[in-house]
MDTraj code that builds the backbone (N, CA, C; nanometers):
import mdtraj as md
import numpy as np

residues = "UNK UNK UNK UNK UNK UNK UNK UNK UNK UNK UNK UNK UNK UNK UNK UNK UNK UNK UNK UNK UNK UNK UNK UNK UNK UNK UNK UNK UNK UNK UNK UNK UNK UNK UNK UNK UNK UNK UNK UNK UNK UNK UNK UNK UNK UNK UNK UNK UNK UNK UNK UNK UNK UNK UNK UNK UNK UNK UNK UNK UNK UNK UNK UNK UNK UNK UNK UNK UNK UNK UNK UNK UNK UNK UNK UNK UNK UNK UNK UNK UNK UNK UNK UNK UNK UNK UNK UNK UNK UNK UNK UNK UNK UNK UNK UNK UNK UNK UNK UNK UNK UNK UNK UNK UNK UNK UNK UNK UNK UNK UNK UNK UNK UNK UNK UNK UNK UNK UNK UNK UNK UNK UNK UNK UNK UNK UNK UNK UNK UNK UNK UNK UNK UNK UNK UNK UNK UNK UNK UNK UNK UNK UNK UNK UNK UNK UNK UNK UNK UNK UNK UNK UNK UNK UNK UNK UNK UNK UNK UNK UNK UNK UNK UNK UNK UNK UNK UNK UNK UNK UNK UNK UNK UNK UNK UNK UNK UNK".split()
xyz = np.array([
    [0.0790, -0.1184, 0.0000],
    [0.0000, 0.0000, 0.0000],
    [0.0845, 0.1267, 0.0000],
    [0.2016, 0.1036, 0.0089],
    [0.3027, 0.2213, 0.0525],
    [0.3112, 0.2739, -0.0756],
    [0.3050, 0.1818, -0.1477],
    [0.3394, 0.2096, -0.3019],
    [0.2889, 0.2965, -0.3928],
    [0.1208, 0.2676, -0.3535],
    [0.0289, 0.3100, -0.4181],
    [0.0117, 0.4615, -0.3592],
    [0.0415, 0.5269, -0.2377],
    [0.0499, 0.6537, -0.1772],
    [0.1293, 0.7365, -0.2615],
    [0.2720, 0.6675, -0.2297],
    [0.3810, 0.7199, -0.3379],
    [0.3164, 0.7961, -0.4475],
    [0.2284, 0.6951, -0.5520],
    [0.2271, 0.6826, -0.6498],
    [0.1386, 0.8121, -0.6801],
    [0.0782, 0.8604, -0.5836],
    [-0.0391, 0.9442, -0.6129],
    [0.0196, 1.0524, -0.5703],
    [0.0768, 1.0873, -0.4775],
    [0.1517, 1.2189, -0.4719],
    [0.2151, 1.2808, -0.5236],
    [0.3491, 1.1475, -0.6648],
    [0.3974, 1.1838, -0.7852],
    [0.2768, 1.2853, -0.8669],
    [0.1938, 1.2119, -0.8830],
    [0.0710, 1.2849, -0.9979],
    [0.0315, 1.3984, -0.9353],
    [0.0079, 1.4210, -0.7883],
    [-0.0047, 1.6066, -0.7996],
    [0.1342, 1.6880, -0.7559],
    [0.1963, 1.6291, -0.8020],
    [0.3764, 1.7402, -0.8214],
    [0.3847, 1.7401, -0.9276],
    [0.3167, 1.6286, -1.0467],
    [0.3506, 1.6725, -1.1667],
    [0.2587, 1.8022, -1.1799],
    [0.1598, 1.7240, -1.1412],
    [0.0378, 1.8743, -1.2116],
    [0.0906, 2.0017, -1.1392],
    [0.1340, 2.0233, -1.0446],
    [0.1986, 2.1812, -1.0115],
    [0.3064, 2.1938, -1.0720],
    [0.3933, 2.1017, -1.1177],
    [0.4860, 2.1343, -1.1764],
    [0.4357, 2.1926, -1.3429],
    [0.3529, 2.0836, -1.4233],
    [0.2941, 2.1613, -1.5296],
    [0.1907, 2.2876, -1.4907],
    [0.1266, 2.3296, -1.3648],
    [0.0644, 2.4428, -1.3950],
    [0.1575, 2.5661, -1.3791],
    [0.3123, 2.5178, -1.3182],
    [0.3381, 2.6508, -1.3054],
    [0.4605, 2.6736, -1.4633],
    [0.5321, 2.5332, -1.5676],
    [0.5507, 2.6020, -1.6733],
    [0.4379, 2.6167, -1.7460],
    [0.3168, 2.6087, -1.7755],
    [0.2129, 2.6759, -1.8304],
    [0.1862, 2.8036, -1.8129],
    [0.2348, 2.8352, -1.6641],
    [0.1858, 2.9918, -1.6305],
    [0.3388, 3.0781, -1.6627],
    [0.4755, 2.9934, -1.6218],
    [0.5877, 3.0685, -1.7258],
    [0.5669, 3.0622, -1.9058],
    [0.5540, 2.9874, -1.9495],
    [0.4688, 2.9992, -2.0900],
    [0.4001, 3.1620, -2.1312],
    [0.2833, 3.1572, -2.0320],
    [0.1286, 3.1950, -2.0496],
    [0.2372, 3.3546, -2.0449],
    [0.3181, 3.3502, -1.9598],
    [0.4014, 3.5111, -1.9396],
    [0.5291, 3.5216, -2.0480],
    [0.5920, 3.4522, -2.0979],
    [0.6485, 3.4817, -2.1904],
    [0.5696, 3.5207, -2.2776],
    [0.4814, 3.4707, -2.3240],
    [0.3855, 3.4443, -2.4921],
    [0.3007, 3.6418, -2.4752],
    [0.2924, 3.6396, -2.2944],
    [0.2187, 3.7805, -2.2664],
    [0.3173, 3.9230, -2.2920],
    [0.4302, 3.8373, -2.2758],
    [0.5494, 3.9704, -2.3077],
    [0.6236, 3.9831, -2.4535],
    [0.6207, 3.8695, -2.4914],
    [0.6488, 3.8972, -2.6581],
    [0.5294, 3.9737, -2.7366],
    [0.3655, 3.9128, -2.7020],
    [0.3139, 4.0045, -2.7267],
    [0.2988, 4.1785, -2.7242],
    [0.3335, 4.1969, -2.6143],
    [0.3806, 4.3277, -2.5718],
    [0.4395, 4.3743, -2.6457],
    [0.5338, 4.3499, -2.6588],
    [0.6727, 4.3700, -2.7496],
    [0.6122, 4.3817, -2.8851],
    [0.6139, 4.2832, -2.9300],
    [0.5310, 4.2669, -3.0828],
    [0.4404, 4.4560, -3.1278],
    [0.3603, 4.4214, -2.9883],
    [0.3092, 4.5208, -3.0224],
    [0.3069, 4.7025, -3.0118],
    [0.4109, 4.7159, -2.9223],
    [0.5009, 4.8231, -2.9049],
    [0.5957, 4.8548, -3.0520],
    [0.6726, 4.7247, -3.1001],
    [0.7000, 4.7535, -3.2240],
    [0.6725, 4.7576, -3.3632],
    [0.5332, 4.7628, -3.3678],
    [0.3912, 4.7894, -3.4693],
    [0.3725, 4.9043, -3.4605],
    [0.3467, 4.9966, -3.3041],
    [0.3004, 5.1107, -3.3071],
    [0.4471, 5.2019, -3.3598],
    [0.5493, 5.1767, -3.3164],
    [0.6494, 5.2361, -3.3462],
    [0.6809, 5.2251, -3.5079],
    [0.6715, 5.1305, -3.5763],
    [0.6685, 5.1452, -3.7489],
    [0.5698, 5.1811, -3.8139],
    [0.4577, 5.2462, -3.7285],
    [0.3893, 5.3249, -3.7820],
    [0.4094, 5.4664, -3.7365],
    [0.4610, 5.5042, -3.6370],
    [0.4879, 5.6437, -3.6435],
    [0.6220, 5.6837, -3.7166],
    [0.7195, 5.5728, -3.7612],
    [0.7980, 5.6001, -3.8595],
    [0.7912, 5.6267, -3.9679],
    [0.6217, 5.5287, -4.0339],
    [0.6254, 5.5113, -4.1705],
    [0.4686, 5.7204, -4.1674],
    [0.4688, 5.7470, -4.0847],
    [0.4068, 5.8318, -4.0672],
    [0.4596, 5.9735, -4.0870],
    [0.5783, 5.9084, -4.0001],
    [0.6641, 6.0311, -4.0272],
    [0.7914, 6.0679, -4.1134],
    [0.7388, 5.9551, -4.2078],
    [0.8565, 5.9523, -4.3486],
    [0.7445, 5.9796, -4.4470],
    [0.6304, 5.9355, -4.4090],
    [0.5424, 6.0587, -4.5187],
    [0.5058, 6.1739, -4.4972],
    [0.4971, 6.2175, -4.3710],
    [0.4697, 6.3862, -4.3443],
    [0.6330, 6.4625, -4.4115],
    [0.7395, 6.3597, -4.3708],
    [0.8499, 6.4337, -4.4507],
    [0.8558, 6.4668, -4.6086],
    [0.8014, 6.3405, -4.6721],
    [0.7860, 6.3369, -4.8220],
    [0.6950, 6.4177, -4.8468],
    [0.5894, 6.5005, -4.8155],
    [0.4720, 6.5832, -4.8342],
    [0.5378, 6.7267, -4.7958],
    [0.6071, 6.7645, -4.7028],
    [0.6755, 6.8767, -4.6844],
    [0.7954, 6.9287, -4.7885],
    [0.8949, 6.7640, -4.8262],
    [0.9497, 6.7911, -4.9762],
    [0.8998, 6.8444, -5.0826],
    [0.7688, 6.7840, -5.0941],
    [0.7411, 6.8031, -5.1877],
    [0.6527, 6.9543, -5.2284],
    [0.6261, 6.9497, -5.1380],
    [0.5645, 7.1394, -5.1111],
    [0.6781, 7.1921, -5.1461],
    [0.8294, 7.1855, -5.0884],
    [0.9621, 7.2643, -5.1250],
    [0.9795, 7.2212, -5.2733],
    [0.9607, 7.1573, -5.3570],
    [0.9785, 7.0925, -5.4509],
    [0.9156, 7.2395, -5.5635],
    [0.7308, 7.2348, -5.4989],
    [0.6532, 7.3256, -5.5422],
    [0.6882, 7.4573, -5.5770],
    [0.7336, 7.4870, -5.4264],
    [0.8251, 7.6199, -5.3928],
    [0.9204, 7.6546, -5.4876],
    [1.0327, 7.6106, -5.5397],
    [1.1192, 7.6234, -5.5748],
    [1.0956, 7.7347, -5.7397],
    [1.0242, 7.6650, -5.7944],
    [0.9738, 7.7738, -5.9052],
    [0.9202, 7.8494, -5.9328],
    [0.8233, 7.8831, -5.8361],
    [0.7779, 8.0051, -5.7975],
    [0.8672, 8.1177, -5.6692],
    [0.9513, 8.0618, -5.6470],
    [1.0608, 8.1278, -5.5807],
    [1.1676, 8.2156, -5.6386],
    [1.1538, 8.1124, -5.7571],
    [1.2988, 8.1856, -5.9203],
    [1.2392, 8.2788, -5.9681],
    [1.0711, 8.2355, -5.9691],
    [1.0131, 8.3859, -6.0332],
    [0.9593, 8.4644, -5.9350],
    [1.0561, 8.4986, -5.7684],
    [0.9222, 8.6103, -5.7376],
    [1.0829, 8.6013, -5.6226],
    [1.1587, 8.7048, -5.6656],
    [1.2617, 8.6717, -5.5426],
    [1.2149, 8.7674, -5.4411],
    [1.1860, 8.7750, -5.3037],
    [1.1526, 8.8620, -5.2015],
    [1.1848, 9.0252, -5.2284],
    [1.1052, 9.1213, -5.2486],
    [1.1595, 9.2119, -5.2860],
    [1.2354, 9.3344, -5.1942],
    [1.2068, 9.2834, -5.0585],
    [1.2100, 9.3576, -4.9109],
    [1.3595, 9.3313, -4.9077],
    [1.4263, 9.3615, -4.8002],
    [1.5767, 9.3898, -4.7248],
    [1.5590, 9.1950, -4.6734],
    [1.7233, 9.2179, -4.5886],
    [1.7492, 9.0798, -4.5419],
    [1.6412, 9.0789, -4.4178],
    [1.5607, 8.9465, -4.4286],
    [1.4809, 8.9220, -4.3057],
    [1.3017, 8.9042, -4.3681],
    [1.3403, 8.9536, -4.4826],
    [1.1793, 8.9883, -4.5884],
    [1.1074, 8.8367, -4.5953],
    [0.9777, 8.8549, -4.5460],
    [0.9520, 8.6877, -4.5348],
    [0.8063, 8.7331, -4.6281],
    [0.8170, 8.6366, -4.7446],
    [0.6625, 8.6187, -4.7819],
    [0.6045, 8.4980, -4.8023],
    [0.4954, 8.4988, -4.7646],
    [0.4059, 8.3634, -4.7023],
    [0.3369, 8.3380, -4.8306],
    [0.2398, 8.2424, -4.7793],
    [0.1406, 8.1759, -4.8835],
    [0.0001, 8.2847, -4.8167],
    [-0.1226, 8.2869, -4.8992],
    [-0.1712, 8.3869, -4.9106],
    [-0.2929, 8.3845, -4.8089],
    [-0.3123, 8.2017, -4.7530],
    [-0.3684, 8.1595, -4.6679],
    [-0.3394, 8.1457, -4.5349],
    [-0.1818, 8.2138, -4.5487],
    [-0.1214, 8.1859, -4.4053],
    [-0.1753, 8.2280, -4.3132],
    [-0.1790, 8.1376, -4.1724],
    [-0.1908, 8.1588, -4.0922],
    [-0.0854, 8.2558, -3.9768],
    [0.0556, 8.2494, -4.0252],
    [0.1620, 8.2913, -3.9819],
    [0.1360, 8.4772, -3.9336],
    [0.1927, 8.5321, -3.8260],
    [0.1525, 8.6713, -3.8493],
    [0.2908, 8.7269, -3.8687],
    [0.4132, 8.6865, -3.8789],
    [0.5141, 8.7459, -3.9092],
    [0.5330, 8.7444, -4.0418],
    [0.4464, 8.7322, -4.1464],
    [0.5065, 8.7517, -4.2724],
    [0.5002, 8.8978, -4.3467],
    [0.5699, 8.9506, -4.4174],
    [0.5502, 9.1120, -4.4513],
    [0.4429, 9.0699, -4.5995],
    [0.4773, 8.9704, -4.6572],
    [0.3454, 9.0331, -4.8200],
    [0.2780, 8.8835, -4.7628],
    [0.1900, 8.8155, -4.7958],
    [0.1149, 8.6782, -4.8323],
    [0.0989, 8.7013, -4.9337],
    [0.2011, 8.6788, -5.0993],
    [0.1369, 8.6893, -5.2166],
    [0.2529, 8.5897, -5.2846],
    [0.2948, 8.4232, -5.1973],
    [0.3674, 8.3613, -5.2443],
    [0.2570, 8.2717, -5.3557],
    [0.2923, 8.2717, -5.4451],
    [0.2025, 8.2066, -5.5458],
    [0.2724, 8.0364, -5.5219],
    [0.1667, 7.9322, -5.6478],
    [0.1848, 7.7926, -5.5846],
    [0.1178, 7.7230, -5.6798],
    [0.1612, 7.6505, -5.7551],
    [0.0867, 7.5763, -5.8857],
    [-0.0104, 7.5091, -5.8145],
    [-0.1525, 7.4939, -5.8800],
    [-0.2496, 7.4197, -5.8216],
    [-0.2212, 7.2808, -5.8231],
    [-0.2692, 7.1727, -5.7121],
    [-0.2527, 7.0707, -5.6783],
    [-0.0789, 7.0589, -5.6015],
    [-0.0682, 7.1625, -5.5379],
    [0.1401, 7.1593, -5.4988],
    [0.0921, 7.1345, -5.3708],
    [-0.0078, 7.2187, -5.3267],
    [0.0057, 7.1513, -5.1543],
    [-0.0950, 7.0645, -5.1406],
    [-0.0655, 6.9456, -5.0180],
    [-0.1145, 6.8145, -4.9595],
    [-0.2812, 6.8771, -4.9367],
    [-0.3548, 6.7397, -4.9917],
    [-0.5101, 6.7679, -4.9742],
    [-0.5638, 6.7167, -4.7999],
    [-0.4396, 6.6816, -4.7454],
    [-0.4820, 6.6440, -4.6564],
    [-0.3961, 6.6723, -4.5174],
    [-0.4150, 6.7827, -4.4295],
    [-0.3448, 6.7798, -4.3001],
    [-0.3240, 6.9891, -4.3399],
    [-0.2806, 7.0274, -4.2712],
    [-0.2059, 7.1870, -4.2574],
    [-0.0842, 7.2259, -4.3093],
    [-0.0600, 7.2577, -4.3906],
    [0.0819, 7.3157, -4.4608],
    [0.0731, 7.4753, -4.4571],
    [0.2083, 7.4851, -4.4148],
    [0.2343, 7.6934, -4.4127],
    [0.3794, 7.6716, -4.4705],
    [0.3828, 7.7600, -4.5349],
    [0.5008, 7.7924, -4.6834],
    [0.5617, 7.9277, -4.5873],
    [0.6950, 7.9444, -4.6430],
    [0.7038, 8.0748, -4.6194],
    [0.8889, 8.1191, -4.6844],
    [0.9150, 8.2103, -4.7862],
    [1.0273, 8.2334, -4.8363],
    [1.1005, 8.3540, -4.7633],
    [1.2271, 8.3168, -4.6981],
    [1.2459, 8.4535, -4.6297],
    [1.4055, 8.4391, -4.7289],
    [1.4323, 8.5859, -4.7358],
    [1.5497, 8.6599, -4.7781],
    [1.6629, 8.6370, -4.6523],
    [1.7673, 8.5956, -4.6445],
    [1.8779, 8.5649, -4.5607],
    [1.9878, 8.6401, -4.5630],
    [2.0204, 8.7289, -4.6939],
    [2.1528, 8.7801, -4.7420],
    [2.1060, 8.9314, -4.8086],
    [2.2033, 8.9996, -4.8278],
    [2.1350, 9.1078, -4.9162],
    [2.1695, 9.0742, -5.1087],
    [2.1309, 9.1498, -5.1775],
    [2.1642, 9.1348, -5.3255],
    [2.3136, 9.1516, -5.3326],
    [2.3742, 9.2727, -5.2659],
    [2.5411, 9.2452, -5.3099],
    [2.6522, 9.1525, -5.3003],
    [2.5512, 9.0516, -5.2927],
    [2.6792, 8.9112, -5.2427],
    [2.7764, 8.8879, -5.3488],
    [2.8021, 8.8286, -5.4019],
    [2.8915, 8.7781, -5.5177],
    [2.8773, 8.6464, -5.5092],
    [2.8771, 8.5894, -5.6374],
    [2.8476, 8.4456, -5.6016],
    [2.9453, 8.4160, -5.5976],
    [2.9279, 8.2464, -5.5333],
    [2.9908, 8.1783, -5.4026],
    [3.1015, 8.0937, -5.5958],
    [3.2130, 8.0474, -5.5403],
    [3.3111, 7.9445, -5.6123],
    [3.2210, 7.8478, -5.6793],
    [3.2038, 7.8028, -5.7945],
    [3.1533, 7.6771, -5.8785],
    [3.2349, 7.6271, -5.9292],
    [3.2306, 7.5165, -5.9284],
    [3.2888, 7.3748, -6.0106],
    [3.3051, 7.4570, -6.1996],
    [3.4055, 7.4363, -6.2018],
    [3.4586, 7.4854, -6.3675],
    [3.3081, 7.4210, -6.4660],
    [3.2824, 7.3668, -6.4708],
    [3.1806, 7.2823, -6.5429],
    [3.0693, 7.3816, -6.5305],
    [3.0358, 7.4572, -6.3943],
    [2.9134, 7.5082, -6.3782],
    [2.9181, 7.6684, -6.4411],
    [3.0692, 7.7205, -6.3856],
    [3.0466, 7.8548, -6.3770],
    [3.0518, 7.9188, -6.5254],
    [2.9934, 8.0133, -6.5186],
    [3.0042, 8.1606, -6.6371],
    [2.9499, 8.2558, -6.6105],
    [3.0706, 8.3116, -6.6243],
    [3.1197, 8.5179, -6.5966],
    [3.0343, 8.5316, -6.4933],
    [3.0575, 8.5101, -6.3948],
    [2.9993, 8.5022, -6.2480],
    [3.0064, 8.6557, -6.2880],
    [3.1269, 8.7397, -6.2769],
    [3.1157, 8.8735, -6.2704],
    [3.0165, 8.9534, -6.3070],
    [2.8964, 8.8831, -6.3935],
    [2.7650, 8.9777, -6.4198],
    [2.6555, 8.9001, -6.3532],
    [2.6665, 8.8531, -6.2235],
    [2.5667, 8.8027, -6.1810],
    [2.5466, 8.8443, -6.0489],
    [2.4480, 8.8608, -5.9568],
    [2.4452, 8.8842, -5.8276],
    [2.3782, 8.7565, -5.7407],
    [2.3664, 8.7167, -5.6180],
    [2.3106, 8.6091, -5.6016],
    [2.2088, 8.6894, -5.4696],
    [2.0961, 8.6241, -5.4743],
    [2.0078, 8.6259, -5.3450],
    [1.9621, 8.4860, -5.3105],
    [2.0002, 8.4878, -5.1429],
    [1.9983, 8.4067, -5.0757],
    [1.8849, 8.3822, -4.9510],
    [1.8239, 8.2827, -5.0520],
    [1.6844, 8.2942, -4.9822],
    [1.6719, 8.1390, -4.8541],
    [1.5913, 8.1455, -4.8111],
    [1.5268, 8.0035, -4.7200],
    [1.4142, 7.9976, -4.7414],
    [1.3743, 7.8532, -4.7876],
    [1.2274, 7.7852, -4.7734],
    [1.1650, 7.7512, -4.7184],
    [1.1083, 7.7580, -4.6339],
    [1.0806, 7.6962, -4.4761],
    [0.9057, 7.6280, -4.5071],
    [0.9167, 7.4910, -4.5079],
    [0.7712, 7.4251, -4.5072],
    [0.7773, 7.3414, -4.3605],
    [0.6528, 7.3940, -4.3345],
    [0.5314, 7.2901, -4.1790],
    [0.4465, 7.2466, -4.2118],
    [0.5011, 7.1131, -4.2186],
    [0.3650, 6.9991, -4.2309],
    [0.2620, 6.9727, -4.1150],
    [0.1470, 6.9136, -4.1051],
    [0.0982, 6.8544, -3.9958],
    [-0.0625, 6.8041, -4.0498],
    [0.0103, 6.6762, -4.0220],
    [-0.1385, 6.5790, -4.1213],
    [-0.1723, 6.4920, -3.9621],
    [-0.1342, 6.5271, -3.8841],
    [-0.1890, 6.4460, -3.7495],
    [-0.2806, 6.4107, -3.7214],
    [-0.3726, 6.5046, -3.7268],
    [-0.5148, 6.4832, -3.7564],
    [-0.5311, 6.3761, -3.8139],
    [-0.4923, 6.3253, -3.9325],
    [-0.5363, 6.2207, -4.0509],
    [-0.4430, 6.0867, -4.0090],
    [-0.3264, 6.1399, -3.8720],
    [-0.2450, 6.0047, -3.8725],
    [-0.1260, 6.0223, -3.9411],
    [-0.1038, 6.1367, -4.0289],
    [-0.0228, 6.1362, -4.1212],
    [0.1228, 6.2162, -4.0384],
    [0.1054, 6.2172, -3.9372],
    [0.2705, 6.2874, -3.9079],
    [0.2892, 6.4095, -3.8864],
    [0.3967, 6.4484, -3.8268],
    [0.4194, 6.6394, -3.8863],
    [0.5843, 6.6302, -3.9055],
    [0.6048, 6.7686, -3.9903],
    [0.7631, 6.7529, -4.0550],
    [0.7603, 6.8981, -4.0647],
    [0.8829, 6.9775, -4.0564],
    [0.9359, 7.0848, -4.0869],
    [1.0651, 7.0749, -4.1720],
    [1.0518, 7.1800, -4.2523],
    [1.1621, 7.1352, -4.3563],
    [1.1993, 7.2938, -4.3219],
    [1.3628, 7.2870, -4.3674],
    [1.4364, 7.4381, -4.4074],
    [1.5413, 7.4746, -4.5015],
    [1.5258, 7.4986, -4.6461],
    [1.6239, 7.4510, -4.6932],
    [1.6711, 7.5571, -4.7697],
    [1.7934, 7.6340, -4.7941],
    [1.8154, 7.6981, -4.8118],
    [1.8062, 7.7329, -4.9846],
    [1.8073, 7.8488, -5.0191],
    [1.8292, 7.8882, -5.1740],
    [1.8991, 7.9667, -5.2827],
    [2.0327, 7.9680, -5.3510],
    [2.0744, 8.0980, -5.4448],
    [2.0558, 8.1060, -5.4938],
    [1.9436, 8.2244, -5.5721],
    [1.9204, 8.2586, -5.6769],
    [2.0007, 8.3134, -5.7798],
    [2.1258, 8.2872, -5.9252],
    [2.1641, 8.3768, -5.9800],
    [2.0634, 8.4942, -6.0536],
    [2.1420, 8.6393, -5.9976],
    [2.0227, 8.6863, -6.1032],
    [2.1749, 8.7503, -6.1862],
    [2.1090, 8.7902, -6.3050],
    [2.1760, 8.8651, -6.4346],
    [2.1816, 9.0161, -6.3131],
    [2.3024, 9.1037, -6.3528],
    [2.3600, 9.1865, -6.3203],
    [2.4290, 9.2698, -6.4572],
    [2.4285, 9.3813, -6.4578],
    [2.5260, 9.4502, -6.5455],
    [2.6849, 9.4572, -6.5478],
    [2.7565, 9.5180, -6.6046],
    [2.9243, 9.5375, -6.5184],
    [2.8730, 9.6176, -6.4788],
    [2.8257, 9.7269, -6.4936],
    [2.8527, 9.8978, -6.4291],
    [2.8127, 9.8622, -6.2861],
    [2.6874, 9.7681, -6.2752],
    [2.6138, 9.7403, -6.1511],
    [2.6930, 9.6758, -6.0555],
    [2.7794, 9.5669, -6.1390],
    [2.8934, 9.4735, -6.0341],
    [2.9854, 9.5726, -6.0145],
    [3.0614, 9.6461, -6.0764],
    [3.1623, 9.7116, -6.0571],
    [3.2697, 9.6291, -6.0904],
    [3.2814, 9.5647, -6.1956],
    [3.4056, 9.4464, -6.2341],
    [3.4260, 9.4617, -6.3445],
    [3.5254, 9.4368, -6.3782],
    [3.5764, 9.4666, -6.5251],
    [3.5773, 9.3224, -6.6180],
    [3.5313, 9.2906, -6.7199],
    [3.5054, 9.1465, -6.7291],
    [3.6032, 9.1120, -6.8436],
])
top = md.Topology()
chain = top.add_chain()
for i, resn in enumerate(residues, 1):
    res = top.add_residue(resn, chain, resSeq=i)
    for name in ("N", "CA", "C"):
        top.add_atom(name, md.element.get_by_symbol(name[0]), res)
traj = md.Trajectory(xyz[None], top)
């Protein structure tokens, strides 16, 4: 009969022994989940915020040619906005913007400010690029786009990217002898 006691006390040490790796199990499987899912939410605020960046490019993208044709006409510091801006530091809102350039979806503010004055001289170019710099003047502008599609999920991004415009110059105007 000794035997048969034995025998039954084995069977409930096993079963505590299987309920408690079931319950180490039940907590691993609860923390990889975790995990799992901490790094879901995180590749979506990446992939969120590599498109609020690509939407702010691409507004600067917009910018850029209507920038060649409208260089700030104010002193260094001259900021002109988009015409909807919300911004109150801008001196004109009459930055123009090909239709369909800004995002249909989230808040974008544009804004071109002047950085340098007109008498700069342009900067050294690669032999390949340059000609008779001496009749040219450069203005040195910044682009500055704010995204914010948050609302929609989509991210927010600020971009700042700088700009030289060559413009045509006279000699008499450069003062250089060419």
């Amino acid at each position: 009969m000794r035997g048969v006691h034995a025998h039954y006390r084995q069977r409930g040490v096993v079963l505590v022994v299987s309920l408690l790796v079931l319950l180490l199990l039940g907590i691993i499987a609860t923390t990889v989940a975790r995990s799992n899912l901490l790094q879901l939410h995180m590749a979506g605020n990446d992939e969120a915020r590599t498109a609020a960046m690509q939407q702010a490019l691409a507004v600067v993208d917009a910018v850029l040619p209507s920038a060649v044709g409208t260089v700030p006409a104010g002193g260094v510091g001259y900021r002109l906005c988009l015409p909807d801006s919300a911004a109150t530091d801008c001196d004109a809102y009459s930055l123009a913007l090909q239709s369909g350039a800004l995002p249909a979806i989230g808040i974008t503010d544009v804004a071109v400010t002047r950085v340098a004055p007109l008498e700069e001289r342009m900067p050294v170019l690669a032999e390949a690029q340059a000609s008779s710099t001496v009749y040219y003047r450069v203005a040195k502008l910044e682009v500055q786009v704010s995204y914010d599609g948050s609302a929609a999920g989509l991210g927010r991004a600020t971009i700042a990217q700088g700009l030289l415009l060559r413009l045509p110059a006279s000699p008499q105007v450069v003062g250089a002898t060419p």
